[in-house]
C-alpha positions in Angstrom: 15.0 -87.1 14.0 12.6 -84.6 12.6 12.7 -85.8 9.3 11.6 -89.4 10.4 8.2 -88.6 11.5 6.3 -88.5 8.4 8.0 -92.1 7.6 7.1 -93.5 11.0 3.8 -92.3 10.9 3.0 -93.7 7.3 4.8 -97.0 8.9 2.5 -97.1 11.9 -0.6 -96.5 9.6 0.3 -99.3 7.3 0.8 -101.6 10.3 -2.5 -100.5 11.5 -3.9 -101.3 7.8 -2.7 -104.5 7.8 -3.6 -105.3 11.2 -7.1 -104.4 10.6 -6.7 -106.9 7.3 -5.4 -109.8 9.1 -7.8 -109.2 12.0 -10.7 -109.8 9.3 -9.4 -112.6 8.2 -9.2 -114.5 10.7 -12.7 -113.2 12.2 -13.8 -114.9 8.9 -11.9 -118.1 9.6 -13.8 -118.3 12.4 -10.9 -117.8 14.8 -11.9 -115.0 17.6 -9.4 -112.4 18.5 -9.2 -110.7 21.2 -7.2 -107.1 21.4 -6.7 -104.4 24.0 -6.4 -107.2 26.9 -10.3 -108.0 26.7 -10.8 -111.0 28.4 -12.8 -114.3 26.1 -15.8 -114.6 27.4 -16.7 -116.9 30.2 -17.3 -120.6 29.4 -21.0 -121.6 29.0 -23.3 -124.9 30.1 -24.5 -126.7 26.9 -28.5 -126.8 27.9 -29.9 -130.2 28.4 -29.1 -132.4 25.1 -31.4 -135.5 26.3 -33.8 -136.3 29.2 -33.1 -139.7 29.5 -33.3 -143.4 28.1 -35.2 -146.6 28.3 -33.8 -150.2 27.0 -35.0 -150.6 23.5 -34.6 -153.8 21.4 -30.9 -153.2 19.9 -29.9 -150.9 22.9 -30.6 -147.8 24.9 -32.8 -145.4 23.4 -32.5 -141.3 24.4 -35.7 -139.5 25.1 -36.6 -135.9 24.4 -35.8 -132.9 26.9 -39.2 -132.8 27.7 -40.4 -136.6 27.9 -42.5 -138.0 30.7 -41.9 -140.4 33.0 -42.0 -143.7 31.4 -43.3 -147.0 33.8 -40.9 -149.5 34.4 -41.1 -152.7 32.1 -42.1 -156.1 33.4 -38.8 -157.3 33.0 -37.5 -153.8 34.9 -40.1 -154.6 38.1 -38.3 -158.6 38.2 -34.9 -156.6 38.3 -35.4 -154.6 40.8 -37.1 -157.2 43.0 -33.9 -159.0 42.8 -32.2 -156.4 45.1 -33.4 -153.5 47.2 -34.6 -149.7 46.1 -33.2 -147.8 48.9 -35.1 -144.3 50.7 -37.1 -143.4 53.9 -39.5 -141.6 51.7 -41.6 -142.2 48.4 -40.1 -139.7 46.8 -36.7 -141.3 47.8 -38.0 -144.0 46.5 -39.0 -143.0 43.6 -35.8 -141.2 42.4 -33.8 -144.4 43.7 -35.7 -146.6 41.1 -35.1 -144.2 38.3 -31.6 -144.3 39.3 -31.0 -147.8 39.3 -32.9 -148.1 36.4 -31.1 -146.0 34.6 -28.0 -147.3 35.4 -29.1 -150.7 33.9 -30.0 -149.0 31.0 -26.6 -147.7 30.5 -24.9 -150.8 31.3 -24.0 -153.1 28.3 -24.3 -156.6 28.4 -20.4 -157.2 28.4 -20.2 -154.5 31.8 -19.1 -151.7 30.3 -21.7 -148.6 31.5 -21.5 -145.7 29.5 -21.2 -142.1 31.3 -24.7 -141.3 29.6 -25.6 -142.4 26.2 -24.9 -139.0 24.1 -21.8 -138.1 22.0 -18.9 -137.9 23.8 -20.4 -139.2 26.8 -21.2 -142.3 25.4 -18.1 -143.8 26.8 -16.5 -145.8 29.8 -14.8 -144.5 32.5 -13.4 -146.5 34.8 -13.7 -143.9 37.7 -18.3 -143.7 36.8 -18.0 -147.4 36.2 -16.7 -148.3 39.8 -18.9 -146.1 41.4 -21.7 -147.8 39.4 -20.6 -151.0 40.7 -20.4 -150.1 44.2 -24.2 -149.0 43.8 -25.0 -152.5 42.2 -23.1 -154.0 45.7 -25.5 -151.1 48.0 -28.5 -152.6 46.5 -28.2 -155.9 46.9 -27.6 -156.3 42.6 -24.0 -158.1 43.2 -24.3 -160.1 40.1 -24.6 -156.7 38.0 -21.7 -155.6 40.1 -19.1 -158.1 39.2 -20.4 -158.1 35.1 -18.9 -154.7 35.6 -15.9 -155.2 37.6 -15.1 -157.8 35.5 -15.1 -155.7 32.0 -13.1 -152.9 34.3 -10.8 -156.1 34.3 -10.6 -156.9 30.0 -10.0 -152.9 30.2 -6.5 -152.7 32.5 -3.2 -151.7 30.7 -0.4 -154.1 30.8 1.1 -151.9 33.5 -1.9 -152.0 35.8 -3.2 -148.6 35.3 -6.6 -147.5 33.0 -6.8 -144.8 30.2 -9.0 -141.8 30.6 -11.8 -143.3 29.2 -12.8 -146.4 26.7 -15.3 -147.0 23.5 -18.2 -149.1 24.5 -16.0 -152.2 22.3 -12.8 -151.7 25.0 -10.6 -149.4 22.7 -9.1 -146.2 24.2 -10.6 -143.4 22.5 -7.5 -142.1 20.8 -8.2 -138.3 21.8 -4.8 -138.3 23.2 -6.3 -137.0 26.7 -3.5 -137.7 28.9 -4.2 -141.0 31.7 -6.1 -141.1 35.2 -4.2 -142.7 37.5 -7.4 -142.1 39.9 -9.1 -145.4 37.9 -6.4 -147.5 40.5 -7.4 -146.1 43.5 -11.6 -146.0 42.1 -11.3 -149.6 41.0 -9.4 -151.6 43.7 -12.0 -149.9 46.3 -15.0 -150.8 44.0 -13.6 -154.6 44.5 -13.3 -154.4 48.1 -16.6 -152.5 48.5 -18.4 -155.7 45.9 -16.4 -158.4 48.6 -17.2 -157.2 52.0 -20.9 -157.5 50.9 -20.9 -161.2 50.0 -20.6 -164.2 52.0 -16.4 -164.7 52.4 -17.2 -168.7 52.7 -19.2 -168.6 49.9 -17.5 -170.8 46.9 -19.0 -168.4 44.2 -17.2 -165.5 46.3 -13.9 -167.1 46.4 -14.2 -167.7 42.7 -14.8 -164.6 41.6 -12.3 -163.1 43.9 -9.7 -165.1 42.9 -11.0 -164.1 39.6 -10.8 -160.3 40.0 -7.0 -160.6 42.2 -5.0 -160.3 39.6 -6.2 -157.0 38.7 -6.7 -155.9 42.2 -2.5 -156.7 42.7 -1.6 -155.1 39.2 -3.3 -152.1 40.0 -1.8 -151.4 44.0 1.8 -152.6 42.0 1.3 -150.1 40.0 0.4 -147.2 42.5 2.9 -148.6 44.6 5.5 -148.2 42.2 4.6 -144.6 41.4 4.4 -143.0 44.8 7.1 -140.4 45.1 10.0 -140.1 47.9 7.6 -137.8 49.7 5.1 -140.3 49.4 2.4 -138.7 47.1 1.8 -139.9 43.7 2.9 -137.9 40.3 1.4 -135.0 38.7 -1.2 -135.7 36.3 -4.7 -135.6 35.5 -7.9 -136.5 37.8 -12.0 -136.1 37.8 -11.3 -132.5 35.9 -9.9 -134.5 33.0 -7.4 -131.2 32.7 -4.1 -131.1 32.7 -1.9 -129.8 35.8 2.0 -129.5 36.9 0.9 -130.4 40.5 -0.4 -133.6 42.4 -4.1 -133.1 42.9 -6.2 -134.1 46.0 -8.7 -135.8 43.1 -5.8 -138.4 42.3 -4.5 -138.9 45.8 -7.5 -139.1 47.8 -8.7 -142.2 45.3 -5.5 -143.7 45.5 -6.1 -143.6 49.3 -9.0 -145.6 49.2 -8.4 -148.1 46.9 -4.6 -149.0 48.3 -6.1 -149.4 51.4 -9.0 -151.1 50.2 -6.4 -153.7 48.3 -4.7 -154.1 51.4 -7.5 -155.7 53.4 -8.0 -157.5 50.6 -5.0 -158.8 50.0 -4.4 -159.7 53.8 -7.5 -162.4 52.9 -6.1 -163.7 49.8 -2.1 -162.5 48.7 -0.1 -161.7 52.5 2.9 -161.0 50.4 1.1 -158.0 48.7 -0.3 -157.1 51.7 3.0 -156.9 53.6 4.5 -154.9 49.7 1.8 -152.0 50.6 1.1 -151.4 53.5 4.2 -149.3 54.1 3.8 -147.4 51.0 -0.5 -146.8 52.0 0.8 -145.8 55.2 3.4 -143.1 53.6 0.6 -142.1 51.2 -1.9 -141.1 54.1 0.5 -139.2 56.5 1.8 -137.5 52.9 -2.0 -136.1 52.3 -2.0 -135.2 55.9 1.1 -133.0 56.4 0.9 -131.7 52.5 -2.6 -130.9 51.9 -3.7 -131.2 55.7 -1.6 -128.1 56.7 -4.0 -126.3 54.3 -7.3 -127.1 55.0 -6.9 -129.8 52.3 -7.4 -127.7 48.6 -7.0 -129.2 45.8 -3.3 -129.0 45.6 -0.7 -128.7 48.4 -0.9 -124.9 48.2 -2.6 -122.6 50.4 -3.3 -121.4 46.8 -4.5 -124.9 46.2 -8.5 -123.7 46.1 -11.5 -125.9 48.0 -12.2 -129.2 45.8 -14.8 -131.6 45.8 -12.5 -134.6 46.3 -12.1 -133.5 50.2 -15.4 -135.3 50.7 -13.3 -138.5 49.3 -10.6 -138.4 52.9 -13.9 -139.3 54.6 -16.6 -141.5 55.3 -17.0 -143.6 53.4 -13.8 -144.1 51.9 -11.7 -143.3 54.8 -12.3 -143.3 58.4 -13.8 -140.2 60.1 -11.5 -137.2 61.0 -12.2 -134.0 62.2 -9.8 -131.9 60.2 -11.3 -133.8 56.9 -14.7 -133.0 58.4 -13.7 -129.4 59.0 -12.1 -129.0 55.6 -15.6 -130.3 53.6 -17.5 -127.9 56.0 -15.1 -124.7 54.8 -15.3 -126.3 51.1 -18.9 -126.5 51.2 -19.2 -123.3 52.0 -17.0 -122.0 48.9 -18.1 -124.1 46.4 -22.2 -123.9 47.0 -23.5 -122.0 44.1 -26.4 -119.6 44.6 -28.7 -122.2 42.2 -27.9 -124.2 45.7 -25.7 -127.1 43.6 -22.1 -127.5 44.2 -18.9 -126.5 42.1 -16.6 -128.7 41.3 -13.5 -126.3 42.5 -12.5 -122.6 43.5 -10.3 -122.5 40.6 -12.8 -124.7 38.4 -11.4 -123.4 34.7 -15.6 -124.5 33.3 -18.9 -122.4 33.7 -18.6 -120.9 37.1 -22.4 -120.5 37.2 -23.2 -124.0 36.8 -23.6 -126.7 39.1 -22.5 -130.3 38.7 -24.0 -133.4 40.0 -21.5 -136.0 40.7 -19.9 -133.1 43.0 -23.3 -132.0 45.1 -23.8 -136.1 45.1 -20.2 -136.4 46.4 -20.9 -134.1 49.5 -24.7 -135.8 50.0 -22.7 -139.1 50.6 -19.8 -137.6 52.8 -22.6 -136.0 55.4 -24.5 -139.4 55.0 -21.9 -141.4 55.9 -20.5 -139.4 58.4 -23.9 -139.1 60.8 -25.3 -135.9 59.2 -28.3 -136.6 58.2 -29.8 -133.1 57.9 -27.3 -131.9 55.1 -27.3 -135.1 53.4 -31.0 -134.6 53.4 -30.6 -131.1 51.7 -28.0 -132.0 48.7 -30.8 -135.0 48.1 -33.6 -133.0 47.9 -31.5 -130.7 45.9 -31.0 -133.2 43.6 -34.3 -134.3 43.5 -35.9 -130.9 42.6 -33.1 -130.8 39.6 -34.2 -134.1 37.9 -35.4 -133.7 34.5 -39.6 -134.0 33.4 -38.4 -138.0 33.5 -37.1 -138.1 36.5 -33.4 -138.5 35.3 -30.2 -137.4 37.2 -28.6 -134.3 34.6 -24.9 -133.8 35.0 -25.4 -130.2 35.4 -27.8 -127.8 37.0 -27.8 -123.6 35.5 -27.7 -120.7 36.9 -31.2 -120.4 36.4 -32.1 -123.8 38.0 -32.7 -125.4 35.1 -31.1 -129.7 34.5 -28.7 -128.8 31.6 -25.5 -131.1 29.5 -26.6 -135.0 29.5 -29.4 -137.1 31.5 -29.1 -139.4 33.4 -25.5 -139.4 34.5 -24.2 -143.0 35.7 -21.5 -141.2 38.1 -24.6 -139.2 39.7 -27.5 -141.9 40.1 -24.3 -144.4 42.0 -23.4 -140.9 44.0 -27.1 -140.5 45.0 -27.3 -144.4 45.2 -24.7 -144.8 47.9 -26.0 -141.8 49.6 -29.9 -143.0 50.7 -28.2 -146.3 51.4 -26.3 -144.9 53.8 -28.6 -143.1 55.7 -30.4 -146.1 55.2 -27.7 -148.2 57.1 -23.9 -147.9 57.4 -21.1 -147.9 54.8 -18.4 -150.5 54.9 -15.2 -148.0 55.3 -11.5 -149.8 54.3 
């Protein structure tokens, strides 16, 4: 044994050596290694990459961080007369406008509405998109609201369902990021939301109904058909665009919605469908109640699970009230409530823990609005509103230090804030 020392010890140095060697390497690949069980450094907030758009002649065009507000156009002003701006307040006001104007912007002729118009955000999702056309219904722009539920229709797979996210010309981006199947719960609701607001006797309503059925009874086929024994649907993807090994709160609480949604509506149009789902809708709800309910609702059936922002999403107004639900966003509010005074989107959200996102803080504005609370749907707004960027556009993100950061104006966020002054305006049609 002795006289193996000096051999190991020439060994280990050589191994050191080449350690060393390889390390550099790689460090000048540009691949980071980490050694001695340090940690990679926490993920970071891209700062603001644009402050907006306007329409231009061949499309939208992006303006600077720092641009001004820019007036409304003449043909903006005859837009917006068509429906209503909602908001007790001018600045309400004021921040509703921009919103809807904004979301014009970023909706193409054809329907499709682009996230926001930068990079890799310059894409449809059919989750932003049916939130956008919910907005269109809230404020009395229906017409805009079936352009887009009618592109959401060119964009359904053969098998009812949506991919993660489309190119402005309809093709799936290729990116191999795994399916949503929260687009069929999202899009089915959108519907429902766009044909409670019309006049049922209406023969341009019964057209475009008839119109927008058969996607409506692909997509509850195809959630139908998915649900598990226990009544939930599969693992998979949702709103964090991650993947996952569980079922997540963000695809069943949709799913919710918009299979009940397609059940009302297909009690007025397809009683056969009706009568196919409402057993399984019915199985779903009492699944999301005695899996996730026994936990205070996280974001999957785990104690473990973690708050999540799609708890606001069991309520008002996609679901009728309930005090545990009620309960649960209260405790998740609590958790997820940054100190910049914006909302996370999850306990165990894997992104910049620091920064605050939008579509969530929006999502919890529009649960407290449509549930009666009026004072802490007044606080997210105002939040919101003191987050804009210098042209009054809805960022994605907030920092830690305050400041609107990633892409403006989000389409997700202006529907979110949208829906949530038109609700404290007036009440939400629940399915």
């Amino acid at each position: 044994m002795a006289n193996r020392r000096p051999r190991l010890g020439r060994s280990l140095g050589r191994a050191r050596s080449l350690g060393i060697a390889v390390i550099g390497v790689l460090l000048a690949a540009g691949i980071v290694v980490f050694v001695g069980g340090a940690a990679p450094p926490p993920p970071t907030t891209r700062p603001l990459l644009l402050g907006g758009v306007i329409p231009g002649p061949e499309g939208p065009i992006a303006l600077p961080t720092d641009a001004p507000p820019v007036a409304p156009t003449e043909a903006e002003r005859a837009w917006l007369g068509r429906g209503s701006v909602p908001g007790a307040t001018p600045r309400d006001r004021e921040m509703a406008e921009r919103a809807l104007l904004d979301m014009r912007t970023l909706t193409q002729p054809d329907g499709s509405v682009a996230a926001a118009w930068y990079g890799i955000w310059k894409y449809v999702w059919p989750r932003d998109a049916a939130w956008v056309a919910a907005a269109y219904t809230a404020t009395g722009h229906g017409r805009d609201a079936l352009a887009v539920l009618r592109r959401l229709a060119t964009l359904q797979r053969p098998d009812g369902t949506w991919e993660a996210r489309y190119r402005l010309d309809g093709a799936p981006v290729g990116d191999k990021r795994a399916a949503q199947l929260d687009g069929n719960g999202w899009v089915p609701w959108a519907v429902w939301f766009w044909y409670v607001h019309q006049d049922p006797k209406a023969p341009e309503t019964t057209a475009a109904l008839a119109e927008l059925w058969p996607m409506v009874r692909a997509a509850g086929d195809a959630v139908t058909g998915r649900l598990r024994p226990n009544g939930l649907p599969p693992r998979g993807p949702d709103y964090w665009e991650t993947r996952t090994d569980q079922v997540t709160l963000g695809t069943a609480a949709p799913l919710s919605a918009g299979l009940r949604a397609a059940v009302d509506l297909a009690r007025r149009t397809d009683p056969a469908a009706a009568e196919r789902w409402a057993g399984p809708a019915q199985r779903l709800d009492r699944a999301i109640r005695d899996t996730f309910g026994r936990h205070d609702y996280p974001r999957t059936a785990s104690a473990k699970g973690g708050a999540d922002t799609a708890v606001t999403w069991l309520g008002p107004p996609f679901a009728p009230a309930d005090a545990g639900v009620a309960s649960a966003v209260r405790g998740a509010a609590e958790r997820l409530t940054l100190p910049n005074g914006g909302i996370l989107p999850g306990e165990h959200w894997a992104g910049d823990p620091t920064a605050a996102w939008t579509p969530e803080t929006a999502s919890f504005a529009l649960f407290s609005a449509a549930s009666g609370d009026r004072a802490g749907a007044r606080q997210r707004l105002d939040w919101l509103a003191d987050h804009r960027t210098a042209a009054g556009s809805l960022p994605e993100k907030v920092s830690a230090d305050g400041k609107p950061a990633s892409v403006a104006p989000l389409a997700w966020t202006s529907a979110g804030v949208l829906l949530t002054l038109t609700a404290l305006d007036r009440s939400l049609p629940i399915p």
